[in-house]
DSSP file (Angstrom, degrees, kcal/mol; ACC not computed):
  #  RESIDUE AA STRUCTURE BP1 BP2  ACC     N-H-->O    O-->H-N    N-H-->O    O-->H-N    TCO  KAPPA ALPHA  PHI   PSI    X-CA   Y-CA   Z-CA
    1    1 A X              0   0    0      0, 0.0     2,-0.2     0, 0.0    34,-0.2   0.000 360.0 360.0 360.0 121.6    8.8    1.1    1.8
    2    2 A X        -     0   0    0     16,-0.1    18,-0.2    32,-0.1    32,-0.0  -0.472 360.0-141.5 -82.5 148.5    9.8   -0.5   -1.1
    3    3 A X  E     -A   19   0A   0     16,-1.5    16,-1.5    -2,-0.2     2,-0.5  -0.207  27.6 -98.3 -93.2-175.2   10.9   -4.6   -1.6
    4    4 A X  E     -Ab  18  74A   0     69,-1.2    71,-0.6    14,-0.2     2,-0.3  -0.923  37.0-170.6-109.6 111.8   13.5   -6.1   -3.6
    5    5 A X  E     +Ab  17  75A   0     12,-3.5    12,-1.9    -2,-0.5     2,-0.4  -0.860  16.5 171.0-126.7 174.4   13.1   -7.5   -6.8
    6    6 A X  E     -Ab  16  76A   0     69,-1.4    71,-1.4    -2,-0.3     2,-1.2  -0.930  14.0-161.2-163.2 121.1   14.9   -9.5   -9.4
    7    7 A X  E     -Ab  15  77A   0      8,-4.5     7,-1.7    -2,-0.4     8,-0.6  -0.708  28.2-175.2 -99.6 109.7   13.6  -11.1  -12.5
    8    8 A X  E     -Ab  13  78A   0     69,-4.0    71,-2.9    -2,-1.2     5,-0.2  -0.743  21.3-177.0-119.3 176.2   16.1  -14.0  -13.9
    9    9 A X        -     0   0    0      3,-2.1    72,-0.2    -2,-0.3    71,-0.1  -0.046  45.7 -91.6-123.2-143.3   16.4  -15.9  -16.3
   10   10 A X  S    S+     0   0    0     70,-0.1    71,-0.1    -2,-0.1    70,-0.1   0.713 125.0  44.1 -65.2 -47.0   19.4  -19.1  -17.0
   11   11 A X  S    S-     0   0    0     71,-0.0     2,-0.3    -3,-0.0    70,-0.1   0.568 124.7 -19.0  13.8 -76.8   21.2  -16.6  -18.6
   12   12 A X        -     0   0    0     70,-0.1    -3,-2.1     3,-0.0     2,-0.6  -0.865  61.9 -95.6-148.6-178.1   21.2  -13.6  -16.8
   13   13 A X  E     -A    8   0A   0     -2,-0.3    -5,-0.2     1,-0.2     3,-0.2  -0.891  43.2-166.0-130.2 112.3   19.6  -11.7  -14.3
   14   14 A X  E     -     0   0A   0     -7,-1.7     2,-0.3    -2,-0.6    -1,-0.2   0.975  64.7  -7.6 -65.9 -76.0   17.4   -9.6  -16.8
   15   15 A X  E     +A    7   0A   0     -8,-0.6    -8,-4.5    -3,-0.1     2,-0.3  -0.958  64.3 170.4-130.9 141.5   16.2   -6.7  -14.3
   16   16 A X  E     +A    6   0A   0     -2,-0.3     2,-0.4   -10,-0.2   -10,-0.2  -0.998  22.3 102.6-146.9 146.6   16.6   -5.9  -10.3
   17   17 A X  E    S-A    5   0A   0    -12,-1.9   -12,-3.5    -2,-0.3     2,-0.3  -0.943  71.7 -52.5 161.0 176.4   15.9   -3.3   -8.2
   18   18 A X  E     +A    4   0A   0     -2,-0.4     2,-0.3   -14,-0.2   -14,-0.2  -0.711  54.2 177.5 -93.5 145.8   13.6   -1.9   -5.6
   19   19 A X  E     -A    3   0A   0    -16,-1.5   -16,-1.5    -2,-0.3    35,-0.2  -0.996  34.6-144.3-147.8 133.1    9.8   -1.8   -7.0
   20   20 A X  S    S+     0   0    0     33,-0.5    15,-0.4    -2,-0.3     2,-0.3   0.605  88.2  20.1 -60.0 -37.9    6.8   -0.8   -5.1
   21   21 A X  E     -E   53   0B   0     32,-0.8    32,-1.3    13,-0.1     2,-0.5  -0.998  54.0-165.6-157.7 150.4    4.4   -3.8   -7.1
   22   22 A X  E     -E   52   0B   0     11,-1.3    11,-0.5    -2,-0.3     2,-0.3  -0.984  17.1-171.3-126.5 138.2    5.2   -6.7   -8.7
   23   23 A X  E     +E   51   0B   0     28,-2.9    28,-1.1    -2,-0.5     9,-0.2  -0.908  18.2 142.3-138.2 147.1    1.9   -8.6  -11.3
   24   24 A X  E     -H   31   0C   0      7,-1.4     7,-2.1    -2,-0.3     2,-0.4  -0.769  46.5-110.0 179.1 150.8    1.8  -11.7  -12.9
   25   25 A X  E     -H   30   0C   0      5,-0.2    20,-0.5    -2,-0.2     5,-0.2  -0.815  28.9-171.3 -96.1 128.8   -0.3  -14.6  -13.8
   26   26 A X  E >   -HI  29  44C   0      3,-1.2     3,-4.3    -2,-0.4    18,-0.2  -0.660  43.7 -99.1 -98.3 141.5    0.4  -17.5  -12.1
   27   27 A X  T 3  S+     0   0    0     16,-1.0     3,-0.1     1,-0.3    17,-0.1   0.943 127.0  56.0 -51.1 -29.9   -1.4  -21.0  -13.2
   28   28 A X  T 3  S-     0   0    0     15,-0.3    -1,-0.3     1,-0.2     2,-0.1   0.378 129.6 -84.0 -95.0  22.3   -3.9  -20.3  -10.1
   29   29 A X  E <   -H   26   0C   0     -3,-4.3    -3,-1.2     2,-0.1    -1,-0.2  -0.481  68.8 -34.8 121.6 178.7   -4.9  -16.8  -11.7
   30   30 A X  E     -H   25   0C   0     -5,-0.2     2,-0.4    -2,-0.1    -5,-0.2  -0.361  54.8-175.2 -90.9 153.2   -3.3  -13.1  -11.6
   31   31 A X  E     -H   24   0C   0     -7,-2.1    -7,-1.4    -2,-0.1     2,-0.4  -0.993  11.3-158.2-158.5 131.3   -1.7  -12.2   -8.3
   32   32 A X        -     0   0    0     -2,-0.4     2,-0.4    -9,-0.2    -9,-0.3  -0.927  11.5-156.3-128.1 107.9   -0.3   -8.7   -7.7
   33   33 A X        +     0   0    0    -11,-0.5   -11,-1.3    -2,-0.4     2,-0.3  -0.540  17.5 169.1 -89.8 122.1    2.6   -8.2   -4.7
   34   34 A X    >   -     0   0    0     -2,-0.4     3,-1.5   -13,-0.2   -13,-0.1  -0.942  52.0 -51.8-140.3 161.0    3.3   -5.1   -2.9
   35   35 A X  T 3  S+     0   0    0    -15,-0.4     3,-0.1    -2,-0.3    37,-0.1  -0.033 116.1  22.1 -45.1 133.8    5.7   -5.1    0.5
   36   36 A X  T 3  S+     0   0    0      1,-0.3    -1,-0.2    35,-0.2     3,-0.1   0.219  78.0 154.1  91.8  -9.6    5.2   -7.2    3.0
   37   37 A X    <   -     0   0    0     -3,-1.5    -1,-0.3     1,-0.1     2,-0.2   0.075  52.8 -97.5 -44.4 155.6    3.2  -10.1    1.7
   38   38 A X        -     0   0    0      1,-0.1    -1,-0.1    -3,-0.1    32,-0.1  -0.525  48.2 -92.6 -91.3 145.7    3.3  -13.1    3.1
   39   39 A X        +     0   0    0     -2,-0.2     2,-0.3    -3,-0.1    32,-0.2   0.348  54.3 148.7 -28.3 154.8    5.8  -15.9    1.4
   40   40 A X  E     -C   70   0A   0     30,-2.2    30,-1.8    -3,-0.1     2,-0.3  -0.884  41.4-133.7 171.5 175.9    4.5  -18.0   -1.0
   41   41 A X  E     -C   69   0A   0     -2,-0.3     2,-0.2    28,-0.2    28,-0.2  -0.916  32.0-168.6-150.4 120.0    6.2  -19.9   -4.2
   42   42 A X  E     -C   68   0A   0     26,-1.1    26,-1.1    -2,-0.3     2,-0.4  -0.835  21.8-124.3-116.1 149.8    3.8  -19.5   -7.5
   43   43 A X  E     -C   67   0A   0     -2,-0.2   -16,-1.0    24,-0.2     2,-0.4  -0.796  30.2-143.0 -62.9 136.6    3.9  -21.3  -11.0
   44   44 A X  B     -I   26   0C   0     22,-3.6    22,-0.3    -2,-0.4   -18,-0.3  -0.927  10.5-122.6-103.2 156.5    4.0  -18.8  -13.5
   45   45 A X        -     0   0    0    -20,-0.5    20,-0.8    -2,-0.4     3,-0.2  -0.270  34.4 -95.5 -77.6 143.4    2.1  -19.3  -16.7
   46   46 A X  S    S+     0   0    0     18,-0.3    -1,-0.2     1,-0.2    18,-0.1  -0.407  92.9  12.0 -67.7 150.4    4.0  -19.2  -20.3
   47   47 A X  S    S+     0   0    0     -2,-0.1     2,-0.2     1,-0.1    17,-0.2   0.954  92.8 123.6  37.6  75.5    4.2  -16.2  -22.6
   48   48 A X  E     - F   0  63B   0     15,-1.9    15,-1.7    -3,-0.2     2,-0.7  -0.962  56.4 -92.9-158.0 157.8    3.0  -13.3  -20.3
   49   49 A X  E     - F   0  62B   0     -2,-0.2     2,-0.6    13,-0.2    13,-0.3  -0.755  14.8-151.4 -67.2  87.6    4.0  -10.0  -18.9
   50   50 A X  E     - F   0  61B   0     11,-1.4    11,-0.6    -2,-0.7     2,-0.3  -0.451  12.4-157.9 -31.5  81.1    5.6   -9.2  -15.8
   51   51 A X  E     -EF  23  60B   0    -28,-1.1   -28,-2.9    -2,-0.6     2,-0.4  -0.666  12.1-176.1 -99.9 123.1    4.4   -5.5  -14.6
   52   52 A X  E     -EF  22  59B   0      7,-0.8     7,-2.7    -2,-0.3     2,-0.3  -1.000  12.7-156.8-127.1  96.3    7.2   -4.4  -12.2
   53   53 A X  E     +EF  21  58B   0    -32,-1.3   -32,-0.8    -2,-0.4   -33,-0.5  -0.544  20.9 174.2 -77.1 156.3    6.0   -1.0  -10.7
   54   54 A X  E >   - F   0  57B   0      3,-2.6     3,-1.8     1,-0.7   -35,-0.1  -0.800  61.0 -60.0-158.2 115.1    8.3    1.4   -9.4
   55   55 A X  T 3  S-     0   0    0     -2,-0.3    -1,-0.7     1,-0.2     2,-0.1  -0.116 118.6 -11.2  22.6-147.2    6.6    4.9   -8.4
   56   56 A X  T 3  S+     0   0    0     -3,-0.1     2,-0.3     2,-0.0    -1,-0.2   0.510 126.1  68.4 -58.8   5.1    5.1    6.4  -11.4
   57   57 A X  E <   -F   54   0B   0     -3,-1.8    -3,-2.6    -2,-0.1     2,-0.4  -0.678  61.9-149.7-116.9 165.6    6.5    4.2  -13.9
   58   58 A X  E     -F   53   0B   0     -2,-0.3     2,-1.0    -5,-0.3    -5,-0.2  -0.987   7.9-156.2-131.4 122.1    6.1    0.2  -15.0
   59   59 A X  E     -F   52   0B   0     -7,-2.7    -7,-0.8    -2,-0.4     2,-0.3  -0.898  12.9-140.7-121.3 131.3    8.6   -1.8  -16.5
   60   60 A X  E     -F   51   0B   0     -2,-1.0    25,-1.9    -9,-0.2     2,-0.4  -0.585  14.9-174.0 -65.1 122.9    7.6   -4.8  -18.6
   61   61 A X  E     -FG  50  84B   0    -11,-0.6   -11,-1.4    -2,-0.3    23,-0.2  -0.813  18.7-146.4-143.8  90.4    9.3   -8.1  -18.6
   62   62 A X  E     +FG  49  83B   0     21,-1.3    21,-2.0    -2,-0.4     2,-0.3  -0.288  33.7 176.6 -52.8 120.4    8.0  -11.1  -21.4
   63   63 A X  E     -FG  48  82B   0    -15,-1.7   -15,-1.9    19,-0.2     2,-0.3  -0.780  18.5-158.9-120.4 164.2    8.8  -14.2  -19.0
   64   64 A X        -     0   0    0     17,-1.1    16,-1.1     1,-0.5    17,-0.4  -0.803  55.2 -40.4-150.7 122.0    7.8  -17.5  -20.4
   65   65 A X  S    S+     0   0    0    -20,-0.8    -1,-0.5    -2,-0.3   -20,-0.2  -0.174  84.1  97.0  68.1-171.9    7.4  -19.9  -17.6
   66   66 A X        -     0   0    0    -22,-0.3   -22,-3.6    13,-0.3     2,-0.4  -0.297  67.7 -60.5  98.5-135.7    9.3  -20.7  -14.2
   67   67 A X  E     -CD  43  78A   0     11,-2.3    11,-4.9   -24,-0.2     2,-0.4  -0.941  24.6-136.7-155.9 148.8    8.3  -19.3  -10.6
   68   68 A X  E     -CD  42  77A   0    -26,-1.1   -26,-1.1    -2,-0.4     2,-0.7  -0.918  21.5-159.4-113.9 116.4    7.7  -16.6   -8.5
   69   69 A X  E     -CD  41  76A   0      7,-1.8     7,-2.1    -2,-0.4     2,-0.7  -0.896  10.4-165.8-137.3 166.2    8.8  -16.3   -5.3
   70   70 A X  E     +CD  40  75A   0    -30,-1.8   -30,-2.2    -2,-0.7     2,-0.2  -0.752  22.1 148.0 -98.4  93.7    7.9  -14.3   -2.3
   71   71 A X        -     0   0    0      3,-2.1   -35,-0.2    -2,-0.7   -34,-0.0  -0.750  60.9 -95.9-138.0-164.9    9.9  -14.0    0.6
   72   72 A X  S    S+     0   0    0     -2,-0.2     3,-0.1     1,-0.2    -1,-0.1   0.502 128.6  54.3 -82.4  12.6   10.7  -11.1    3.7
   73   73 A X  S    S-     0   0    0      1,-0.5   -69,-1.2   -70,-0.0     2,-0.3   0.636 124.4-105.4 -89.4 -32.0   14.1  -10.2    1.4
   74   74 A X  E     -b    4   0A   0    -71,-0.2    -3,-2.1   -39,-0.0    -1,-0.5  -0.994  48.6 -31.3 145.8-164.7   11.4   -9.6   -1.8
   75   75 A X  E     -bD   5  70A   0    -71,-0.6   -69,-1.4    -2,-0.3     2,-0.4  -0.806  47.7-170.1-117.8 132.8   10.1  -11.0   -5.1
   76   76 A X  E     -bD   6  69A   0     -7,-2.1    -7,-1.8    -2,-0.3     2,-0.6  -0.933  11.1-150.5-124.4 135.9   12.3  -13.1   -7.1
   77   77 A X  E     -bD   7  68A   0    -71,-1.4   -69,-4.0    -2,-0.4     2,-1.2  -0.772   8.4-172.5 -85.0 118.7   11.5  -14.2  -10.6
   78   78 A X  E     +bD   8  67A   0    -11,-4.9   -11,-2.3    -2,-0.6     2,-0.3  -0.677  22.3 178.5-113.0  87.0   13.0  -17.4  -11.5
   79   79 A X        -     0   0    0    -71,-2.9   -13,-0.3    -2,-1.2   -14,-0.2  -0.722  37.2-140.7-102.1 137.6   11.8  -17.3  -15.6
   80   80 A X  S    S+     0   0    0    -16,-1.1     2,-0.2     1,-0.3   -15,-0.1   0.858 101.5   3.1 -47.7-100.8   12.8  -20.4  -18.5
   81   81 A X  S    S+     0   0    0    -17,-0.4   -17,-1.1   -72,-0.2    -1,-0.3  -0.556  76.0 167.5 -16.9 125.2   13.2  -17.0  -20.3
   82   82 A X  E     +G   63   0B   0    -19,-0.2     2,-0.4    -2,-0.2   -19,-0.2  -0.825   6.3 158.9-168.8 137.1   12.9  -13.7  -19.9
   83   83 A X  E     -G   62   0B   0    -21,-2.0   -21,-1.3    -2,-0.3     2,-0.2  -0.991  43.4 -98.8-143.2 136.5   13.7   -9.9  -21.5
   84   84 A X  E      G   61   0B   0     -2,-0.4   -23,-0.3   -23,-0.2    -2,-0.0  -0.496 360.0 360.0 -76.2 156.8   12.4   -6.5  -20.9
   85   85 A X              0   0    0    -25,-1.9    -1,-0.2    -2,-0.2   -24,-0.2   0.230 360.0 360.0 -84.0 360.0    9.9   -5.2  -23.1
């Protein structure tokens, strides 16, 4: 079953949808989310790539900074910046 996620920025809300896996590096190291994980609130690290899976496919998202978080709705990513690649 897939979660809900939504990568934003100040700006916009870059990309959203339902996604099977979410990875990203976080200051305490790379941390990869699939449904049903338990909450949490991460730093994310500057200048890095967001891998958003969705069945066969990946979509890329250049974040630089802000936080990821994790909750029973889904992942949101709350980025200084952010565009897909």
């Amino acid at each position: 079953m897939p979660m809900r996620v939504a990568i934003v920025s100040p700006e916009q809300e870059v990309w959203s949808g339902d996604a099977d896996m979410v990875v990203a590096r976080t200051v305490e190291g790379d941390i990869g989310v699939l449904p049903g994980h338990v909450p949490m609130l991460a730093v994310l690290v500057r200048d890095q790539t967001v891998r958003v899976k969705v069945g066969s496919q990946e979509i890329s998202a250049g974040v630089d900074g802000g936080f990821l978080s994790v909750t029973k709705e889904g992942v949101s990513i709350l980025a200084e910046s952010a565009s897909i690649s």
